[in-house]
MDTraj code that builds the backbone (N, CA, C; nanometers):
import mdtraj as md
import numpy as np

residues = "UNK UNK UNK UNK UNK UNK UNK UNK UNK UNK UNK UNK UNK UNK UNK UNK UNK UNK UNK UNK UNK UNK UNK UNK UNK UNK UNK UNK UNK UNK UNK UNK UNK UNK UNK UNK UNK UNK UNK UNK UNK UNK UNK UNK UNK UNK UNK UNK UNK UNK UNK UNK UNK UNK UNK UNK UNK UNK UNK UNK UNK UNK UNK UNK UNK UNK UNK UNK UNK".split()
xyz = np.array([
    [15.3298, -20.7956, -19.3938],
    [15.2987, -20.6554, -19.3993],
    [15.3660, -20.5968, -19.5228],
    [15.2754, -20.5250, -19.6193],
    [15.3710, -20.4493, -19.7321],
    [15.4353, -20.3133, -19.6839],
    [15.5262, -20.3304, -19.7725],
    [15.6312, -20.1553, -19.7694],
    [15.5725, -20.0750, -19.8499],
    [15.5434, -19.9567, -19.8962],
    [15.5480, -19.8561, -19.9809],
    [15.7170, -19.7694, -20.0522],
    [15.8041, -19.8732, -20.1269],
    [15.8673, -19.8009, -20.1768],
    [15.8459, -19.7882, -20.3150],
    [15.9463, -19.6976, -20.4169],
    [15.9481, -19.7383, -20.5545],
    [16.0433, -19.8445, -20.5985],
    [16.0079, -19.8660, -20.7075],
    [16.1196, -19.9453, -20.7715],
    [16.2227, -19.9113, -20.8637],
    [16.3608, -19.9419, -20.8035],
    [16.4604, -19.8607, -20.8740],
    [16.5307, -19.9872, -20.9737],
    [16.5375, -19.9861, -21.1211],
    [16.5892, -20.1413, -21.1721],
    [16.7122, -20.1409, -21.1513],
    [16.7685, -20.2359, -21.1797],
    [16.9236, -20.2993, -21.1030],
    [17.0210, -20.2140, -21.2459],
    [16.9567, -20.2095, -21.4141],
    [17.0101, -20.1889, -21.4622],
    [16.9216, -20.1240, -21.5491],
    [16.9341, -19.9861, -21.6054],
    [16.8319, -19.8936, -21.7060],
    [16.8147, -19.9790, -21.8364],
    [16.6912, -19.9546, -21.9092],
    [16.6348, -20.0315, -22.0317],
    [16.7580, -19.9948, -22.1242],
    [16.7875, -20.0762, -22.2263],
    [16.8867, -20.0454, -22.3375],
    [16.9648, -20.1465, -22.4417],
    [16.8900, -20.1307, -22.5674],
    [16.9076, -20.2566, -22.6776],
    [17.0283, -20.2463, -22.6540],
    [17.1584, -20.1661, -22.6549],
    [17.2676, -20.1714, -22.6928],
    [17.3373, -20.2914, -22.5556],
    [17.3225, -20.2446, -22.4679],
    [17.3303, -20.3540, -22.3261],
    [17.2589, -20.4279, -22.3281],
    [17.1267, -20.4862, -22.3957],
    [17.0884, -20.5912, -22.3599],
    [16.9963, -20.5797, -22.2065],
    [16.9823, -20.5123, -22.1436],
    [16.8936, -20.5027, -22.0378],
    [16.7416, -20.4358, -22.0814],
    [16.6539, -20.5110, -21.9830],
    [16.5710, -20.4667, -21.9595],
    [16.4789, -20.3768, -21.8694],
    [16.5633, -20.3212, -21.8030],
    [16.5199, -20.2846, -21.6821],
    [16.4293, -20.3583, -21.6086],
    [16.3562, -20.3074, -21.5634],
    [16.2435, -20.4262, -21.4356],
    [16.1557, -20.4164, -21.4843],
    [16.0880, -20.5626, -21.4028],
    [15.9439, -20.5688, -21.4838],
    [15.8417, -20.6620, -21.3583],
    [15.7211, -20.6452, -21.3601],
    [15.6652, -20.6605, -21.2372],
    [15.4887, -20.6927, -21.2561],
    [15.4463, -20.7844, -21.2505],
    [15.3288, -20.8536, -21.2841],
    [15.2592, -20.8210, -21.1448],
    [15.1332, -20.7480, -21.1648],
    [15.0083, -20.7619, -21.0560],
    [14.8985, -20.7999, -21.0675],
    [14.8577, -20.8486, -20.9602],
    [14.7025, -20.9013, -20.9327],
    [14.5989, -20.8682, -20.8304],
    [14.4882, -20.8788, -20.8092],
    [14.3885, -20.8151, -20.7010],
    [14.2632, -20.8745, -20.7669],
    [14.2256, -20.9500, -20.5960],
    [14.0634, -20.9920, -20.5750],
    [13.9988, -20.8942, -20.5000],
    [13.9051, -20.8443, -20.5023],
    [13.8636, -20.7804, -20.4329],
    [13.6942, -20.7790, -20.3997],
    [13.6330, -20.7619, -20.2923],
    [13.4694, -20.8357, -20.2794],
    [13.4217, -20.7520, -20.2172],
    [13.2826, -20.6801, -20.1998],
    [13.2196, -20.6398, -20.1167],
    [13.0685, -20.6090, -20.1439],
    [12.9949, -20.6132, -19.9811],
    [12.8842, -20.6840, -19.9933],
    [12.8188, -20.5631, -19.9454],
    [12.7122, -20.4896, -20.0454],
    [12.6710, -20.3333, -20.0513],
    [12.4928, -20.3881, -19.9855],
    [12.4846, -20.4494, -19.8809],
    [12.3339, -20.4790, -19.8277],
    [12.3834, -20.4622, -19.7191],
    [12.2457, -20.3674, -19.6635],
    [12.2467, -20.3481, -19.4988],
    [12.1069, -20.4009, -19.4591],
    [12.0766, -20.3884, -19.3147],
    [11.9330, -20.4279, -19.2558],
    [11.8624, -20.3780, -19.3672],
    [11.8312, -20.2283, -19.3920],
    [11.7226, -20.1945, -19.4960],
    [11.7604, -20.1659, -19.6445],
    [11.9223, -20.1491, -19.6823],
    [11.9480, -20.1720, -19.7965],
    [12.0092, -20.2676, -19.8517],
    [11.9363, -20.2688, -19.9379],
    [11.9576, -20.3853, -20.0747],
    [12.0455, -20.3478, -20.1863],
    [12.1941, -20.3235, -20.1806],
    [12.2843, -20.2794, -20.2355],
    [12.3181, -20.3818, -20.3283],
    [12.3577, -20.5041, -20.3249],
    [12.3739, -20.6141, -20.3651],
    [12.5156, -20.6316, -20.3299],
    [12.6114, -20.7208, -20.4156],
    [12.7282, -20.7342, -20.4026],
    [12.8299, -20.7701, -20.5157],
    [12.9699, -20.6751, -20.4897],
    [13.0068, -20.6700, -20.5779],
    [13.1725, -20.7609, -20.5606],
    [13.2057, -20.7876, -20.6998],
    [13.3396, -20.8720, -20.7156],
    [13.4095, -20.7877, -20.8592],
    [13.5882, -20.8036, -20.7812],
    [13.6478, -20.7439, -20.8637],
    [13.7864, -20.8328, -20.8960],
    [13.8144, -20.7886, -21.0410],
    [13.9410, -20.9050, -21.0419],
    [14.0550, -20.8226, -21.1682],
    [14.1429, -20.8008, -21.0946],
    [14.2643, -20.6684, -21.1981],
    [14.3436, -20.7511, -21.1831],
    [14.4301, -20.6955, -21.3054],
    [14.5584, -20.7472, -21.3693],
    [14.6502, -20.6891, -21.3985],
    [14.7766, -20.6587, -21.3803],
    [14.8347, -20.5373, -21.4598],
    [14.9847, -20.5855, -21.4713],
    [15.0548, -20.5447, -21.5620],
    [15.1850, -20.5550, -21.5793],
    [15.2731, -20.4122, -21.5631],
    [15.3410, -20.3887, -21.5043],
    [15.4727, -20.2495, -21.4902],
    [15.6146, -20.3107, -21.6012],
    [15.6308, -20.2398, -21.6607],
    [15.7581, -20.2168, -21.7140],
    [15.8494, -20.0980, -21.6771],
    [15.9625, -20.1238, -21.5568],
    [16.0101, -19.9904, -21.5239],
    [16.1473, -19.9811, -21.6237],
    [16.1362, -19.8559, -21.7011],
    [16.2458, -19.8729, -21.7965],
    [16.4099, -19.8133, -21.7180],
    [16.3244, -19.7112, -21.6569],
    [16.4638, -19.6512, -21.5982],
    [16.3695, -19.5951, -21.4325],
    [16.4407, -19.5526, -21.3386],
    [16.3624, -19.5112, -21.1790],
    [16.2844, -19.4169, -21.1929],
    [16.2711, -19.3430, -21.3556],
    [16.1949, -19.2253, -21.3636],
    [16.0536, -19.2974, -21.4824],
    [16.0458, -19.3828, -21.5419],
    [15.9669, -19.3904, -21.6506],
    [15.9229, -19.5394, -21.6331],
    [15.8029, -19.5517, -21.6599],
    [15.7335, -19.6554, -21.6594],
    [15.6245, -19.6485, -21.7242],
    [15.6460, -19.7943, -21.8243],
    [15.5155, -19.8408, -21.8585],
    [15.3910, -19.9040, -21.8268],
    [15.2617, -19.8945, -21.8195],
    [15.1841, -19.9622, -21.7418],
    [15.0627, -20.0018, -21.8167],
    [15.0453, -20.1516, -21.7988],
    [14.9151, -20.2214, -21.8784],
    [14.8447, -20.2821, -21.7852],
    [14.7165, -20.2085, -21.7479],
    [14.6725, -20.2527, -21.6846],
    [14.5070, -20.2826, -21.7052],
    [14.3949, -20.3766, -21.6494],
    [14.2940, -20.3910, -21.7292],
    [14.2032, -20.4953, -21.5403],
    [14.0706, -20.4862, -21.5947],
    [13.9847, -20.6108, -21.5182],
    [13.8709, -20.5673, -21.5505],
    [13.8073, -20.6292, -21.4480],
    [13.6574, -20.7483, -21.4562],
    [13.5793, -20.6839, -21.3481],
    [13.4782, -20.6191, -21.3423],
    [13.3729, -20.6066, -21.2053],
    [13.2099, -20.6675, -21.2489],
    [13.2037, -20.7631, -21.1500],
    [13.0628, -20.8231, -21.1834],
    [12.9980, -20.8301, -21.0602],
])
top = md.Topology()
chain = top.add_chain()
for i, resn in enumerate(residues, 1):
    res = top.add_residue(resn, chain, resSeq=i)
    for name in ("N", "CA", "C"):
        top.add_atom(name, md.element.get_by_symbol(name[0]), res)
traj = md.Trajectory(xyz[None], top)
């Protein structure tokens, strides 16, 4: 079962320290099938990617991107 919290990093971003703050790689399949008895919706597939860079508990970077076919 997932939680819903944020993420707080262990230590804030900072060349002078040498930290990076946190950092956090995501993924998601996702499918669904848009036909009923009389509609012909077809069906769809999805596939995301994203990376978080949390620099400090207030600021974050986010790259995120995918695919629907």
């Amino acid at each position: 079962m997932g939680v819903f919290s944020r993420v707080i990093p262990n230590q804030k971003f900072s060349f002078s320290n040498d930290s990076w703050g946190a950092l956090e790689a995501v993924g998601r399949f996702s499918y669904t099938d848009l036909s009923d008895d009389t509609v012909q919706g077809g069906e769809m597939s999805i596939i995301s990617a994203g990376f978080n860079w949390y620099l400090t508990h207030r600021h974050r970077i986010m790259l995120d991107g995918g695919f629907a076919n």
